[in-house]
C-alpha positions as CSV (number, residue, x, y, z in Angstrom):
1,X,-5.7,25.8,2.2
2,X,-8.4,23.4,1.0
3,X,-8.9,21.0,3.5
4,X,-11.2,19.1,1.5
5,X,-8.6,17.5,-0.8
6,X,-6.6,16.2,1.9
7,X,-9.9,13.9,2.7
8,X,-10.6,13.3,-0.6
9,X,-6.7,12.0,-0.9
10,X,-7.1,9.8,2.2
11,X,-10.3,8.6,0.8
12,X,-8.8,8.1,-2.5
13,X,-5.7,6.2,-1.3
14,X,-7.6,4.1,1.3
15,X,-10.4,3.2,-0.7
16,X,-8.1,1.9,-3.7
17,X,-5.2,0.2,-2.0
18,X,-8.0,-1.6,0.0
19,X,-9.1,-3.4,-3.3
20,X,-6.1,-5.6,-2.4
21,X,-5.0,-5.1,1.1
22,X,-7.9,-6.3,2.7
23,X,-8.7,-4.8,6.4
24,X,-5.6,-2.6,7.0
25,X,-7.4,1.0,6.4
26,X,-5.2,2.1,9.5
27,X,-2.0,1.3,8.3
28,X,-2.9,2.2,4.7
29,X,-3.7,5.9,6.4
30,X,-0.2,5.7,8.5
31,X,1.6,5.3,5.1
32,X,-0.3,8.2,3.4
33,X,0.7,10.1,6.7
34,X,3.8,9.5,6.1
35,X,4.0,10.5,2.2
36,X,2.7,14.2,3.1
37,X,5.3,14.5,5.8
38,X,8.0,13.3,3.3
39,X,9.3,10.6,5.3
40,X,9.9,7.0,4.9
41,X,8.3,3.5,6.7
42,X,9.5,0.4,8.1
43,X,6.9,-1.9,7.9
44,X,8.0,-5.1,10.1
45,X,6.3,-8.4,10.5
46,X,6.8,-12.0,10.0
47,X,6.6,-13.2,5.7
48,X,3.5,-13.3,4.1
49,X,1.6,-10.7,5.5
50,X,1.1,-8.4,2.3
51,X,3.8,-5.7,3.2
52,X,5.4,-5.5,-0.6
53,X,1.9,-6.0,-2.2
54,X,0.7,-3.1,0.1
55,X,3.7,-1.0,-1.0
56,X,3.2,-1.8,-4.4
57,X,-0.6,-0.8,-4.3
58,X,0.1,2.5,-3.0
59,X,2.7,3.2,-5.2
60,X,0.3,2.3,-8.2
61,X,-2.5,4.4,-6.7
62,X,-0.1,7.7,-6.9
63,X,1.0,7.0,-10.5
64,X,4.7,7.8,-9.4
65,X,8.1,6.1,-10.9
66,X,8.6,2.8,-8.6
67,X,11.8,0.6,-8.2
68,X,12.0,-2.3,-6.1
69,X,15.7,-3.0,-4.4
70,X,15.9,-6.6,-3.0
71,X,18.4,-6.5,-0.5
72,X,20.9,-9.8,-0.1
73,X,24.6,-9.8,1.6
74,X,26.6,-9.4,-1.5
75,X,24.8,-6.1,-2.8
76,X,27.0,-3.3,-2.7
77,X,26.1,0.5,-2.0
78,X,27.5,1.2,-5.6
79,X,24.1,-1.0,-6.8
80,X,21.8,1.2,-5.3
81,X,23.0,4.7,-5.2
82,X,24.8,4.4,-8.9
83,X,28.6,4.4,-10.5
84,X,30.4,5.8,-12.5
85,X,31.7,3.8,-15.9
86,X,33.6,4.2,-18.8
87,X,32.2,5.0,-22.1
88,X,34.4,4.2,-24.9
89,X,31.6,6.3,-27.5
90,X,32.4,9.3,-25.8
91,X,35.8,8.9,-24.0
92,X,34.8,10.0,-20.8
93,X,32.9,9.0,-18.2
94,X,29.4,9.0,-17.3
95,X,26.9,8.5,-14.2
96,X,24.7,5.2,-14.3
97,X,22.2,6.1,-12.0
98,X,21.0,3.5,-9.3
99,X,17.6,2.2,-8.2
100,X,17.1,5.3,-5.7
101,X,16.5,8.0,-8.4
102,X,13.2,7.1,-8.3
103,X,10.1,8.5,-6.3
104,X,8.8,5.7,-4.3
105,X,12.0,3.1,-3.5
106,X,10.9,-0.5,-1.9
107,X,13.6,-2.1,-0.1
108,X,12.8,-5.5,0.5
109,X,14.1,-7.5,3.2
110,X,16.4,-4.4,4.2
111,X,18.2,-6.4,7.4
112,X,19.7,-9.0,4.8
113,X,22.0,-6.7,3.7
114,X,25.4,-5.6,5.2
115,X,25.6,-2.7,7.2
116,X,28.2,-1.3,4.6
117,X,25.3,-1.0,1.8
118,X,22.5,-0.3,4.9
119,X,24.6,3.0,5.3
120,X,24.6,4.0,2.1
121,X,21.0,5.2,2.7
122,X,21.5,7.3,5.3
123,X,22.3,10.1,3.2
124,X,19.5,9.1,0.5
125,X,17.0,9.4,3.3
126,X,18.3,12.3,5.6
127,X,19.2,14.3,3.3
128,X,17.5,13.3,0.3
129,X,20.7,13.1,-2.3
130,X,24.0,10.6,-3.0
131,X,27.0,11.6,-3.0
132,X,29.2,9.0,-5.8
133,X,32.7,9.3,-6.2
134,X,32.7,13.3,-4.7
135,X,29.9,14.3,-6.8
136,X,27.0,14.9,-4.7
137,X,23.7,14.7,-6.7
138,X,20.0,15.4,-5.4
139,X,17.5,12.3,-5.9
140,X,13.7,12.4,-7.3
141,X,11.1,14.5,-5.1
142,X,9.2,13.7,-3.7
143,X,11.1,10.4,-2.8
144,X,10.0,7.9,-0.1
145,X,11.3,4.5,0.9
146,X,9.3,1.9,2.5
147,X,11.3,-0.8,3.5
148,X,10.2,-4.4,5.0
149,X,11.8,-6.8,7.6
150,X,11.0,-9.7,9.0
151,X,11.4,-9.6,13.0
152,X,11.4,-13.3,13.4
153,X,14.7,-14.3,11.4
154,X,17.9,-14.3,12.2
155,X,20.1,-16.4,10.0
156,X,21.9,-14.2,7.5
157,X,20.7,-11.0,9.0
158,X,22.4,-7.8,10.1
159,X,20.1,-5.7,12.8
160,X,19.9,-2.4,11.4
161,X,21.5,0.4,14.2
162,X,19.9,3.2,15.2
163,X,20.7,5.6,13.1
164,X,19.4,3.6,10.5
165,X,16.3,2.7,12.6
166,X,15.6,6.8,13.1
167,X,16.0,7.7,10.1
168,X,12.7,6.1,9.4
169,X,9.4,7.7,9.9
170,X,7.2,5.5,11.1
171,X,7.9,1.8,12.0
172,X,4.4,0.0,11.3
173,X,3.3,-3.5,11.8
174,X,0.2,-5.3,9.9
175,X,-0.9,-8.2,12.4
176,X,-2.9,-11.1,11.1
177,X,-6.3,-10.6,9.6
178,X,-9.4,-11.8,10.9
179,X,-11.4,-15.0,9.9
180,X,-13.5,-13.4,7.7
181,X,-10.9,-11.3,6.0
182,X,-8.6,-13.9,5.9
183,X,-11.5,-15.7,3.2
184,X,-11.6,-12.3,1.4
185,X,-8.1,-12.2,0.3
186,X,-8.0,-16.0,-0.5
187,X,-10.5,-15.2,-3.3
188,X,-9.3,-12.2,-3.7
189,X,-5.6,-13.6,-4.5
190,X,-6.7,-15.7,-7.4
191,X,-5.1,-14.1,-10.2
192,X,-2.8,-10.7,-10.0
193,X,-5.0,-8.7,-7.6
194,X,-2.5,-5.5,-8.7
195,X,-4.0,-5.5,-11.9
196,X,-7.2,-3.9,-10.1
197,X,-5.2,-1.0,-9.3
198,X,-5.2,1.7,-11.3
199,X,-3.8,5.4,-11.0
200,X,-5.9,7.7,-9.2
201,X,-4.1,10.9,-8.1
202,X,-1.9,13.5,-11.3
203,X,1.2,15.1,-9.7
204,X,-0.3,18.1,-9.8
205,X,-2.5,17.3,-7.0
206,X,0.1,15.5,-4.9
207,X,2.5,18.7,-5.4
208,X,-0.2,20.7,-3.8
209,X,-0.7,18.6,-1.1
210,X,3.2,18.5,-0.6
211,X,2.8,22.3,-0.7
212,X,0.0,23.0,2.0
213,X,0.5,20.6,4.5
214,X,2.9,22.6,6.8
215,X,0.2,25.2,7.0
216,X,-1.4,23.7,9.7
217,X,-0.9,25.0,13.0
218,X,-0.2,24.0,16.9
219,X,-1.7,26.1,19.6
220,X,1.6,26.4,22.4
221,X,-0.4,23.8,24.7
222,X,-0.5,21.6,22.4
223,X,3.0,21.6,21.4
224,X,3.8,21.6,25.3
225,X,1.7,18.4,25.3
226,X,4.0,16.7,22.1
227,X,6.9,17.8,23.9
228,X,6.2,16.5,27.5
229,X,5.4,13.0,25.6
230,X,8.9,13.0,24.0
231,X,11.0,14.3,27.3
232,X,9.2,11.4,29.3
233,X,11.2,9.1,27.1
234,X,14.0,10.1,28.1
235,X,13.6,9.8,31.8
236,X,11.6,6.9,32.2
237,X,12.9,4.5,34.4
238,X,14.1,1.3,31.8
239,X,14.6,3.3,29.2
240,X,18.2,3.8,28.1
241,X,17.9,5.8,25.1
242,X,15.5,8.0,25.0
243,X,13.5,9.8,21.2
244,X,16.0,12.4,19.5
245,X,14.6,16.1,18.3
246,X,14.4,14.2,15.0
247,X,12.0,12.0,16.5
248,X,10.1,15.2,17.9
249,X,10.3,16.8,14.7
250,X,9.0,14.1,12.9
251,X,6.0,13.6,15.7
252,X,5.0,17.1,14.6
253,X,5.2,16.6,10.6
254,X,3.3,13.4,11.7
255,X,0.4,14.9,13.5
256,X,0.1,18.0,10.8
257,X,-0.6,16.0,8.0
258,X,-3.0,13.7,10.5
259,X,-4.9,16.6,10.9
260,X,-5.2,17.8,7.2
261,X,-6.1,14.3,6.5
262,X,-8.8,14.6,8.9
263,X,-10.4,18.1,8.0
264,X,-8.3,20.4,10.2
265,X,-5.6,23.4,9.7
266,X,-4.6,22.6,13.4
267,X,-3.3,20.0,15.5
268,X,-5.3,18.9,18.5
269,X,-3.5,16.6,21.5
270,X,-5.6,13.5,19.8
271,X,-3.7,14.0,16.8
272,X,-0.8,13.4,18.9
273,X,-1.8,10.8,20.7
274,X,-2.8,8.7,17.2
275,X,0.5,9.5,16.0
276,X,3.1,9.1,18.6
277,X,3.7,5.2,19.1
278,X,4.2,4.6,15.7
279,X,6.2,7.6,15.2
280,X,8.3,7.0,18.6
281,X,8.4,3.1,19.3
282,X,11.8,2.6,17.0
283,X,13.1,5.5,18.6
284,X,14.0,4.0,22.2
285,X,16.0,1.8,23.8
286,X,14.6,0.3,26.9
287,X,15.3,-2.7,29.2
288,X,12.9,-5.9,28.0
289,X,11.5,-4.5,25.2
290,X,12.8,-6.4,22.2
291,X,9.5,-6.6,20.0
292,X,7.7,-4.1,18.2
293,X,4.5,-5.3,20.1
294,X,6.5,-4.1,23.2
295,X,8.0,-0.7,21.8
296,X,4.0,0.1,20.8
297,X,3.0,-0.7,24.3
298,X,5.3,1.6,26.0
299,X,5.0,4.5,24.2
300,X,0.5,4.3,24.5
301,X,1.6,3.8,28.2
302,X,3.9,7.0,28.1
303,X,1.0,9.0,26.3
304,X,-1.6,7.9,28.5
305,X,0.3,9.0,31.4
306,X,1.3,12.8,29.8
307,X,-1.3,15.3,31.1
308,X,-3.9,16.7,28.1
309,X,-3.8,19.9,28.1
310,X,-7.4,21.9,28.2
311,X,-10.1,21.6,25.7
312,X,-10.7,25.4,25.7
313,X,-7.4,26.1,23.9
């Protein structure tokens, strides 16, 4: 396992999405976390903050096929997953395939549409295939969705339910920039910034990545330590639904490719700690918590609270 080309991916990914995305190296890194662990983002905050042009960026940078799905109220699941029409050439009929069969998906806006067409992901991203009139057919790999929402609107929204919610990831939010990054991407926005982007990484490289990064390990401390953190969501005091074993699972994938990122073939509880509220703060249900500000807060509290384990292990 060579460790050195999961920094140099990081580096790569980082150093070119951040010719656009000005100031968000730590969400750029959460998104590249969550490529090697083969899961998909939610990235939520209010309009304007560069979520599609950071999704775009990245999927540029990797050189893979990209669709872009703009949900609205009257799209149906048949417009994303495919159908099946009649071809009068050939008498028979034949399989149109939809905007999923591709390798990175962005779903924009994905609360304006109903939760009919929100379903029809669930298999898509669980499962990683669609099943159209009985025929179930496997989808693109490696395949991703990032998907955006703004947390602010209401009007003409449907709130996705949890098992929509945890099927995601991560659920990541970008926050304002500062002054003087603020007067970086004005000047940097005249023109198509996304022109500056260019591919950077061959598949061949991404398949070995793909490939390696469930080689890292966990000492049994430390996977006591991710455990503890996910059980004391579920008995907090406030907190009505606690994080499923998909949601420890996915902590785990999470903090394995964290570590290859960083240099290491094994987790250590820090790892975890970086990970977790991300991983975990869409995850809950809890009494007052109705922001993703909020959800972030209590998680770092539950982590800070969770004994570390040793440094000798």
């Amino acid at each position: 396992m060579n460790l050195q080309r999961f920094v140099d991916f990081k580096e790569k990914i980082v150093n070119n999405v951040s010719k656009v995305i000005i100031g968000k190296e730590n969400e750029i890194m959460l998104i590249i976390v969550s490529f090697l662990s083969g899961g998909h983002v939610l990235l939520e905050d209010i309009p304007g903050m560069g979520k599609t042009m950071m999704i775009k960026a990245f999927s540029r940078t990797l050189d893979l096929p990209f669709k872009r799905i703009q949900f609205t109220p009257d799209l149906l699941p048949s417009d994303i997953t495919g159908i099946n029409f009649y071809n009068q050439k050939t008498g028979d009929f034949q399989f149109r395939e939809g905007p999923l069969f591709s390798n990175i998906v962005l779903i924009d806006e994905i609360n304006r549409a109903t939760p009919r067409t929100q379903s029809s992901l669930l298999e898509a991203m669980e499962e990683k295939q669609i099943t159209a009139d009985g025929e179930t057919r496997k989808l693109h790999m490696p395949f991703m969705v990032l998907a955006t929402q703004n947390p602010v609107e209401s009007y003409g929204t449907f709130p996705l339910p949890e098992a929509q919610l945890d099927r995601f990831f991560m659920r990541i939010k970008l926050g304002y920039p500062t002054k003087e990054e603020e007067k970086i991407i004005i000047k940097k926005n005249i023109g198509n910034p996304l022109e500056n982007i260019k591919a950077i990484v061959n598949y061949e490289e991404l398949d070995y990545l793909l490939l390696q990064v469930s080689k890292v390990s966990i000492h049994e401390e430390v996977m006591d330590y991710l455990v503890n953190i996910v059980s004391q969501t579920r008995n907090k005091d406030g907190i009505e639904l606690g994080v499923s074993p998909r949601g420890s699972i996915a902590l785990f994938k999470a903090s394995q490719a964290y570590a290859a990122i960083s240099g290491r073939d094994y987790i250590t509880p820090e790892d975890i700690k970086m990970m977790a509220p991300y991983i975990l703060n869409h995850r809950i249900i809890a009494r007052g918590v109705n922001s993703i500000e909020d959800s972030l807060q209590l998680i770092k509290g539950i982590v800070e609270e969770t004994e570390v384990p040793l440094e000798n292990i």
